[in-house]
PyMOL Python script that loads the backbone (N, CA, C, O; Angstrom):
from pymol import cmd

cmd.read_pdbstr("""\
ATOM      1  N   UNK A   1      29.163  41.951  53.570  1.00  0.00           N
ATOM      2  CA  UNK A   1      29.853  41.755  54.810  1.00  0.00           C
ATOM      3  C   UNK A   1      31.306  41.386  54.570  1.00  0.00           C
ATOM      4  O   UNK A   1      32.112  41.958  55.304  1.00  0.00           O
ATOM      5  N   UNK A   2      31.853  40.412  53.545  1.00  0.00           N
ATOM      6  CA  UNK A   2      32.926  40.410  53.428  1.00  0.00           C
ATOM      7  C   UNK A   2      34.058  41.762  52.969  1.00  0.00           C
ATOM      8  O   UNK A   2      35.236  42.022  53.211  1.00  0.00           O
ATOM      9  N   UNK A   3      32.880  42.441  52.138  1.00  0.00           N
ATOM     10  CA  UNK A   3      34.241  43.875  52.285  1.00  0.00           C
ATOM     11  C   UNK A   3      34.606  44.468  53.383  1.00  0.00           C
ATOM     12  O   UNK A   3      35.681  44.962  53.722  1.00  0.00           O
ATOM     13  N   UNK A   4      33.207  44.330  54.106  1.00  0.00           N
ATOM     14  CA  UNK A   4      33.459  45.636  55.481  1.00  0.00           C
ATOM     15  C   UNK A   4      34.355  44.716  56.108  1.00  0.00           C
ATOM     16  O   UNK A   4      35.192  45.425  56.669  1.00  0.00           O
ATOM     17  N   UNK A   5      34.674  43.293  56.348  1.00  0.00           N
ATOM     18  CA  UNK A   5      35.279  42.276  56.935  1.00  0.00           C
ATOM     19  C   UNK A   5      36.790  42.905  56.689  1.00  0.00           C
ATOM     20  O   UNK A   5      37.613  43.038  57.595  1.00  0.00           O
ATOM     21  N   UNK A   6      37.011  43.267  55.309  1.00  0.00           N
ATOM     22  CA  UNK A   6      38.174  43.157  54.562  1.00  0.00           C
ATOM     23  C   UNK A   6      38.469  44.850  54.531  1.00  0.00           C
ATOM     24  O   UNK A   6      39.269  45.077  53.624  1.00  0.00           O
ATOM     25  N   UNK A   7      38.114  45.958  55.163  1.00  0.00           N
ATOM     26  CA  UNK A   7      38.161  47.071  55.234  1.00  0.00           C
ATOM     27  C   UNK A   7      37.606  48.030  54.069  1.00  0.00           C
ATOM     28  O   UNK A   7      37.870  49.203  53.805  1.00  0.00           O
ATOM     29  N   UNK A   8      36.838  47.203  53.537  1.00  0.00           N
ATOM     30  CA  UNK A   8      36.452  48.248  52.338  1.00  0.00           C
ATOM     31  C   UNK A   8      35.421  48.691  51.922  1.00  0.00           C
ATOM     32  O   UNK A   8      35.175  49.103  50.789  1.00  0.00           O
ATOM     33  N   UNK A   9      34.537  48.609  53.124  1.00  0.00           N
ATOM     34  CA  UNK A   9      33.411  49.073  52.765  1.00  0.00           C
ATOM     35  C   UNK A   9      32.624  49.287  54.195  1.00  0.00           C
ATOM     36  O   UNK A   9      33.199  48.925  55.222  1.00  0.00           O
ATOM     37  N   UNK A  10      31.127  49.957  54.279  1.00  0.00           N
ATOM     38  CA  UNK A  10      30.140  49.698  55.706  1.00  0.00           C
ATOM     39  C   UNK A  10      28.829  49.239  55.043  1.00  0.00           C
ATOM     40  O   UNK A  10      28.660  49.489  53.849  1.00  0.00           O
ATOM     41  N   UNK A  11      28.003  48.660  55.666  1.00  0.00           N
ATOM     42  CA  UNK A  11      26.619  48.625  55.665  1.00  0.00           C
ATOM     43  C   UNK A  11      25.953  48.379  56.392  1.00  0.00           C
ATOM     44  O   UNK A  11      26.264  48.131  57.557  1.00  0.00           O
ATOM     45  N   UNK A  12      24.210  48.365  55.684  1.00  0.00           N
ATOM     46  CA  UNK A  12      23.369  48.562  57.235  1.00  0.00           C
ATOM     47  C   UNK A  12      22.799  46.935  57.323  1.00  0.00           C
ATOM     48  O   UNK A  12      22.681  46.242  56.312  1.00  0.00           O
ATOM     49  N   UNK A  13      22.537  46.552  58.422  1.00  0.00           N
ATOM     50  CA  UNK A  13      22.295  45.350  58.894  1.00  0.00           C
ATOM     51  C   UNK A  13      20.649  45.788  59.826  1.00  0.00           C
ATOM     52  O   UNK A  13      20.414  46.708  60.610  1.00  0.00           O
ATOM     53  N   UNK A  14      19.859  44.791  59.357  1.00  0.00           N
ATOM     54  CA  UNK A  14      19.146  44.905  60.286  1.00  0.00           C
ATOM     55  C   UNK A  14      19.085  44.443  62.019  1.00  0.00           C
ATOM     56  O   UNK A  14      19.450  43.274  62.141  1.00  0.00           O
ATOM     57  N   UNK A  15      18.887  44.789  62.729  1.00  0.00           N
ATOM     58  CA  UNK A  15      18.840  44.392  63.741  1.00  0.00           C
ATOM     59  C   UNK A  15      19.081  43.016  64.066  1.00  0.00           C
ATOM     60  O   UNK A  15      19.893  42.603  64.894  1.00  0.00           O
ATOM     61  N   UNK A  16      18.297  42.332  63.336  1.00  0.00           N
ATOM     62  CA  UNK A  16      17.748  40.949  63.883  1.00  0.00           C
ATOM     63  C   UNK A  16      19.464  39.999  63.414  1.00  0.00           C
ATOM     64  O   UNK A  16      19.782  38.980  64.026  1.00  0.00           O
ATOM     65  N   UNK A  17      20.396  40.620  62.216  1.00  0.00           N
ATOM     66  CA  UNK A  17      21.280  39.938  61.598  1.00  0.00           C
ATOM     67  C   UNK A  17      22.562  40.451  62.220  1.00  0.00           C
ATOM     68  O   UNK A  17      23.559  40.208  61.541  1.00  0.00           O
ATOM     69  N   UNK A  18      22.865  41.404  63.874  1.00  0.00           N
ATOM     70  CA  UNK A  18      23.865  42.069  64.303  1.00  0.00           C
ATOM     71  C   UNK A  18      24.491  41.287  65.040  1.00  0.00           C
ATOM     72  O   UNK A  18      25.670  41.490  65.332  1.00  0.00           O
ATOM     73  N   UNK A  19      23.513  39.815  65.651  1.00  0.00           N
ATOM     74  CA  UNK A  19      24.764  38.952  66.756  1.00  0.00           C
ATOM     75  C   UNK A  19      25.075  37.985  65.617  1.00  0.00           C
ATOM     76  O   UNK A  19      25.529  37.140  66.388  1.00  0.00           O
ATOM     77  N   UNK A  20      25.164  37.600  64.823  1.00  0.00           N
ATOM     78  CA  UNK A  20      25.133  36.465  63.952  1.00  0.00           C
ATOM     79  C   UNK A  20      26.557  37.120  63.318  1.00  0.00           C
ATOM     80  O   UNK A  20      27.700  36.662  63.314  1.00  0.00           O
ATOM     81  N   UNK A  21      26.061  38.262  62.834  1.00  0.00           N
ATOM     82  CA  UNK A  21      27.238  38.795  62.083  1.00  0.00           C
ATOM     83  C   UNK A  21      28.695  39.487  62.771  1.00  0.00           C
ATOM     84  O   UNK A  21      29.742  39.473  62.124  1.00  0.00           O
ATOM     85  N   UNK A  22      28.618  40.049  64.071  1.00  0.00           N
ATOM     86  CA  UNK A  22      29.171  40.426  64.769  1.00  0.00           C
ATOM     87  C   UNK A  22      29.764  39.363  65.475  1.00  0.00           C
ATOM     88  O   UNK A  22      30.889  39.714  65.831  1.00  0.00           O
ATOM     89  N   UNK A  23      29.435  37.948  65.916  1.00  0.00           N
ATOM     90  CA  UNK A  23      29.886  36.894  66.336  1.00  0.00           C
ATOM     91  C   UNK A  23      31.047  36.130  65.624  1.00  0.00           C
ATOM     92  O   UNK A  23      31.782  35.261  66.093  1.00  0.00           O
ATOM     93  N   UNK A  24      31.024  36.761  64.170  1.00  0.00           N
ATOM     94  CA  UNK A  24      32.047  36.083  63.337  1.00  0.00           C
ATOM     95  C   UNK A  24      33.194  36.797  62.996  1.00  0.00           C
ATOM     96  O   UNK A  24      34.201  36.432  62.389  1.00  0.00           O
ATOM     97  N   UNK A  25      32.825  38.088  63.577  1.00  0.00           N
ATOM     98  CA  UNK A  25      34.308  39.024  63.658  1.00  0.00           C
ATOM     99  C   UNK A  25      34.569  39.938  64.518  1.00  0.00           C
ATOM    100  O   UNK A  25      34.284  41.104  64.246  1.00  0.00           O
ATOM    101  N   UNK A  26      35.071  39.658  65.543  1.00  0.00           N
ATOM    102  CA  UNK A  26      35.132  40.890  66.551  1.00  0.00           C
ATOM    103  C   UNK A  26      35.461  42.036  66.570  1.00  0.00           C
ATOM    104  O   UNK A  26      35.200  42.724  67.556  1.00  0.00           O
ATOM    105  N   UNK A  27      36.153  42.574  65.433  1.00  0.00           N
ATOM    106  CA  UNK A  27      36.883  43.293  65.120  1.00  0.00           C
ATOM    107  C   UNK A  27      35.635  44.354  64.495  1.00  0.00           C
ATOM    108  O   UNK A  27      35.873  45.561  64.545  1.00  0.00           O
ATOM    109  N   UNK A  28      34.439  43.932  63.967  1.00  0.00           N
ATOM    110  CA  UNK A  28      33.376  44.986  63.372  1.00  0.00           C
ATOM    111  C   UNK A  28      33.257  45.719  64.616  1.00  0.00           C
ATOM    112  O   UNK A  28      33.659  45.417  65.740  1.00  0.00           O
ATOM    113  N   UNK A  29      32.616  46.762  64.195  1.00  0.00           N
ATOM    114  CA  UNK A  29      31.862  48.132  65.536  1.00  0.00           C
ATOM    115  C   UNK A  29      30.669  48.279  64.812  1.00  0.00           C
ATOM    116  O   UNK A  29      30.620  48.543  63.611  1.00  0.00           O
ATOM    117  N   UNK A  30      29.629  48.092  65.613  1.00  0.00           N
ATOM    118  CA  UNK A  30      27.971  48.398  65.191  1.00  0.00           C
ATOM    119  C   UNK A  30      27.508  50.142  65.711  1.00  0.00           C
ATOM    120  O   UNK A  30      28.258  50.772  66.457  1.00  0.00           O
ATOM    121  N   UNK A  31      26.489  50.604  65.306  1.00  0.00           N
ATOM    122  CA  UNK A  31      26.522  51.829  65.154  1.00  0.00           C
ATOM    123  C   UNK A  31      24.693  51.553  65.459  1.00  0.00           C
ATOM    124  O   UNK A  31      24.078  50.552  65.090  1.00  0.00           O
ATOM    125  N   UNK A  32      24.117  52.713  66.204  1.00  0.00           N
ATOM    126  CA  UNK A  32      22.654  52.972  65.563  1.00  0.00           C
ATOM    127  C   UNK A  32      22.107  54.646  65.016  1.00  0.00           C
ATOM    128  O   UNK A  32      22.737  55.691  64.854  1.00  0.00           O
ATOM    129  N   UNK A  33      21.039  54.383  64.887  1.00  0.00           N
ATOM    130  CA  UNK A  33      21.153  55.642  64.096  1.00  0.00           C
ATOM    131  C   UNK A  33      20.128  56.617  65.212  1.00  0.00           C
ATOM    132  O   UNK A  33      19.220  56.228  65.947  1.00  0.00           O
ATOM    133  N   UNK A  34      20.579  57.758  65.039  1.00  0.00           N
ATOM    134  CA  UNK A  34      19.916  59.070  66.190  1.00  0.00           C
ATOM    135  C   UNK A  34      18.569  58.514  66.078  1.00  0.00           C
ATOM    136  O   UNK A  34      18.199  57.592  65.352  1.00  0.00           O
ATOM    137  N   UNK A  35      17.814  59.293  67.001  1.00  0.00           N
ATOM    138  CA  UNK A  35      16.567  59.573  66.767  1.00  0.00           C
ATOM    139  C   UNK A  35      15.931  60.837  65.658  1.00  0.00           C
ATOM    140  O   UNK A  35      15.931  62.059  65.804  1.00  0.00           O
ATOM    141  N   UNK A  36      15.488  60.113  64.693  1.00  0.00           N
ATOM    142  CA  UNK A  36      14.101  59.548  64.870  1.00  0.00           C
ATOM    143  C   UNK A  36      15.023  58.706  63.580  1.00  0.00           C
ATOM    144  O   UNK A  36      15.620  59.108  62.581  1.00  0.00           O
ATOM    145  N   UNK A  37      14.778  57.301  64.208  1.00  0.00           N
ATOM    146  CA  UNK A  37      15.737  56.712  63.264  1.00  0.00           C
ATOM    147  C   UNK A  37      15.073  55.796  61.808  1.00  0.00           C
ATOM    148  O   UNK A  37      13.858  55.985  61.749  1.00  0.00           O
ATOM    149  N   UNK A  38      15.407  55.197  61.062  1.00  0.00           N
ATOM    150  CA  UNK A  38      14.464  55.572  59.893  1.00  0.00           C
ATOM    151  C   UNK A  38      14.159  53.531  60.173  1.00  0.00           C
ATOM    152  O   UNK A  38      14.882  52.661  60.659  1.00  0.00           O
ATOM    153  N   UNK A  39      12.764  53.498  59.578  1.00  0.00           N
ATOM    154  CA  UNK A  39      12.141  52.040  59.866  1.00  0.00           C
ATOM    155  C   UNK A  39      11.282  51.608  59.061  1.00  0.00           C
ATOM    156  O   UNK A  39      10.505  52.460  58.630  1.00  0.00           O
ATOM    157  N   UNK A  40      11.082  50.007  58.516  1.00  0.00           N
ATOM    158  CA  UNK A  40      10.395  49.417  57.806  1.00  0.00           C
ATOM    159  C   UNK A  40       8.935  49.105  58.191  1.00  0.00           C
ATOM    160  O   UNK A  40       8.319  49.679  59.089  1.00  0.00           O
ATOM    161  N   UNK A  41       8.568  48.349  57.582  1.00  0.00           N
ATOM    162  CA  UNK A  41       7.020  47.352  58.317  1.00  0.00           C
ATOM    163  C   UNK A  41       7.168  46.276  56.968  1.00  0.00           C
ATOM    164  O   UNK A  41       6.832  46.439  55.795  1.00  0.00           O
ATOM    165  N   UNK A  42       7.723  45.281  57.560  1.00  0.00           N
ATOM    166  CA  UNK A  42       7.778  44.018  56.776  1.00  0.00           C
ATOM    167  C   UNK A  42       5.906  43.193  56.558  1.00  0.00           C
ATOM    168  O   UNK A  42       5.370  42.517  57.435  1.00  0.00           O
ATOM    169  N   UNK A  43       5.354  43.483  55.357  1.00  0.00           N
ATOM    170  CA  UNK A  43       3.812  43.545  55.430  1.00  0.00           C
ATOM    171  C   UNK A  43       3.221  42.285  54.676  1.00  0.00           C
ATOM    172  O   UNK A  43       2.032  41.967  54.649  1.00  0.00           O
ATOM    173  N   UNK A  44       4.576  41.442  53.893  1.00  0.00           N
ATOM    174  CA  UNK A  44       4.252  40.287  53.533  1.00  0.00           C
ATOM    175  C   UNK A  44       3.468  39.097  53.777  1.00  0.00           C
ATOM    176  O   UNK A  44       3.151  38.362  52.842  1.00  0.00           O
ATOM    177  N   UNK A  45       3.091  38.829  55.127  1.00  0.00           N
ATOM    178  CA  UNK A  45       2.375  37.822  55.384  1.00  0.00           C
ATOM    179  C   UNK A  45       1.071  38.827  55.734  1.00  0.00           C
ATOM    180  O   UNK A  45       0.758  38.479  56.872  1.00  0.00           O
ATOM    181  N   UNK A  46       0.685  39.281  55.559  1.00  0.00           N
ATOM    182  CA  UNK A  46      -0.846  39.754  55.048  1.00  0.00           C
ATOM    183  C   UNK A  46      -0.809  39.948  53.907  1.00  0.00           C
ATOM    184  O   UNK A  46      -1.562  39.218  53.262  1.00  0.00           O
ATOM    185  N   UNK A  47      -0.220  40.663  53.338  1.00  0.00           N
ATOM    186  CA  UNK A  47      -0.252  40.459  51.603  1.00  0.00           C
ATOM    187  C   UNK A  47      -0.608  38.927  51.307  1.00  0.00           C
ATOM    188  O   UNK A  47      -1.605  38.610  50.658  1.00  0.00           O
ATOM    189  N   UNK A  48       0.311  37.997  51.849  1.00  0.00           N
ATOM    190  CA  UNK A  48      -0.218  37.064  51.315  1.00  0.00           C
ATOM    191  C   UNK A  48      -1.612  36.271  51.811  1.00  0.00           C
ATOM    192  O   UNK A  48      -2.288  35.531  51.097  1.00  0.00           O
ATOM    193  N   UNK A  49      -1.873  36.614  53.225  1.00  0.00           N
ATOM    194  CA  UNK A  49      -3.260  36.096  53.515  1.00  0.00           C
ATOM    195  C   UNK A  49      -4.609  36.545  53.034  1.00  0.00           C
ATOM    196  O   UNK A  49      -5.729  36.037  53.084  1.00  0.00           O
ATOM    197  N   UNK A  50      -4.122  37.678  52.546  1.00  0.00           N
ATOM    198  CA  UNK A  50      -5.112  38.386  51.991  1.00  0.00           C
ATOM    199  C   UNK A  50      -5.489  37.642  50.468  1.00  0.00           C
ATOM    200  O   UNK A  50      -6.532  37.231  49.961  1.00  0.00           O
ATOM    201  N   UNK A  51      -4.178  37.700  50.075  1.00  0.00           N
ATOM    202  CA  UNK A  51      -4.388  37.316  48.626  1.00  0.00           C
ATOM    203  C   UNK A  51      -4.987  35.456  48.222  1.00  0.00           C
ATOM    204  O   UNK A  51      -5.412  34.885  47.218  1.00  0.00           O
ATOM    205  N   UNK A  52      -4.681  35.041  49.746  1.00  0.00           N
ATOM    206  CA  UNK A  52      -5.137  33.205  49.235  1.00  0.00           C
ATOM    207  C   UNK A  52      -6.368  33.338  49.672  1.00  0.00           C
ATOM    208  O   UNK A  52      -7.160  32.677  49.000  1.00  0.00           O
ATOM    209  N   UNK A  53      -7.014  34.149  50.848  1.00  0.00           N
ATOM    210  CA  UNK A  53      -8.230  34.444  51.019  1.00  0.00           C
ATOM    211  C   UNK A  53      -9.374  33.852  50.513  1.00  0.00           C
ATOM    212  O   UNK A  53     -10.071  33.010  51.078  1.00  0.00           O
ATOM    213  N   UNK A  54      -9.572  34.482  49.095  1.00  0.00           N
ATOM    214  CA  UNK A  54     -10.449  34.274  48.102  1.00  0.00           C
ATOM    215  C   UNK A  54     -10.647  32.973  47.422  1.00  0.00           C
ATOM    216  O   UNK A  54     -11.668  32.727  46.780  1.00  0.00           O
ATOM    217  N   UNK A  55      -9.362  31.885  47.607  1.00  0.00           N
ATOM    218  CA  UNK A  55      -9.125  30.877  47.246  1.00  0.00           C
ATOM    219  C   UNK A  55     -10.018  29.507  47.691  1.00  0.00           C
ATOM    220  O   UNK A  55     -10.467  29.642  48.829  1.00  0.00           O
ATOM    221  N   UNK A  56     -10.255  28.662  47.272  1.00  0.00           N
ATOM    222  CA  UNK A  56     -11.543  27.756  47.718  1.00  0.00           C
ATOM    223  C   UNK A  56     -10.580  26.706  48.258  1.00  0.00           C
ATOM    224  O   UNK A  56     -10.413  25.573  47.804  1.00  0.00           O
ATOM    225  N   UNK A  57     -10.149  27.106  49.000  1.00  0.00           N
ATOM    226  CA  UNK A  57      -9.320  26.006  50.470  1.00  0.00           C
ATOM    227  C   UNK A  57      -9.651  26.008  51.449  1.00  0.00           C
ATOM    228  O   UNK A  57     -10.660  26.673  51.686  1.00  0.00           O
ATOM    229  N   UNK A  58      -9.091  25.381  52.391  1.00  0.00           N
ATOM    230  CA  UNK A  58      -9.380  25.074  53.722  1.00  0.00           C
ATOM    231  C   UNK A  58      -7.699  25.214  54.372  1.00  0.00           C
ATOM    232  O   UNK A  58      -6.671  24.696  53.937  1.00  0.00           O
ATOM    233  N   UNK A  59      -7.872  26.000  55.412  1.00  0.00           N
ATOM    234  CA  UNK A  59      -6.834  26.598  56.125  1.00  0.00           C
ATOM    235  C   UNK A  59      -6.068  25.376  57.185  1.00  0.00           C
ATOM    236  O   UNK A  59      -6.564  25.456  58.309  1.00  0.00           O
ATOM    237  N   UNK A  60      -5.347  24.645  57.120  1.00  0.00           N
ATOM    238  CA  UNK A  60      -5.378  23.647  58.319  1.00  0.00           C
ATOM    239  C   UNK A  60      -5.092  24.184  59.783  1.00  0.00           C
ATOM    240  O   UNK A  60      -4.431  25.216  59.664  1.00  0.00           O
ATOM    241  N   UNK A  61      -5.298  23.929  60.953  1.00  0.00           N
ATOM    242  CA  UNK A  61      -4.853  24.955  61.827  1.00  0.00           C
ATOM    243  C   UNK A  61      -4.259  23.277  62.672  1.00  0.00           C
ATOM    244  O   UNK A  61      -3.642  23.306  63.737  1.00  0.00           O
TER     245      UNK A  61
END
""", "prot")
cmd.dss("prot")
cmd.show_as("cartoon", "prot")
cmd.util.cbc("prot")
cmd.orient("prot")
């Protein structure tokens, strides 16, 4: 962020990091991408529930 700040560069931001980052310089322009635009699935917290699963604990709720 500081290059694109400083004119020397672009990158991609996820969604969730565009008012945070855009709030600190007015001067950026945000962009999205056409359809069919390209997307993750952040799958980590089942990976990990899966994996303590097996573990001889007790879950606190």
């Amino acid at each position: 962020m500081q290059l694109v700040r400083g004119g020397l560069g672009v990158t991609l931001l996820p969604r969730t990091a565009l008012r945070v980052e855009t709030g600190r310089n007015e001067d950026l322009a945000t962009g999205d991408f056409a359809d069919p635009a390209p997307a993750r699935r952040i799958a980590l917290a089942t990976t990990l529930r899966d994996a303590v699963r097996p573990l001889p604990v007790r879950v606190a709720r």
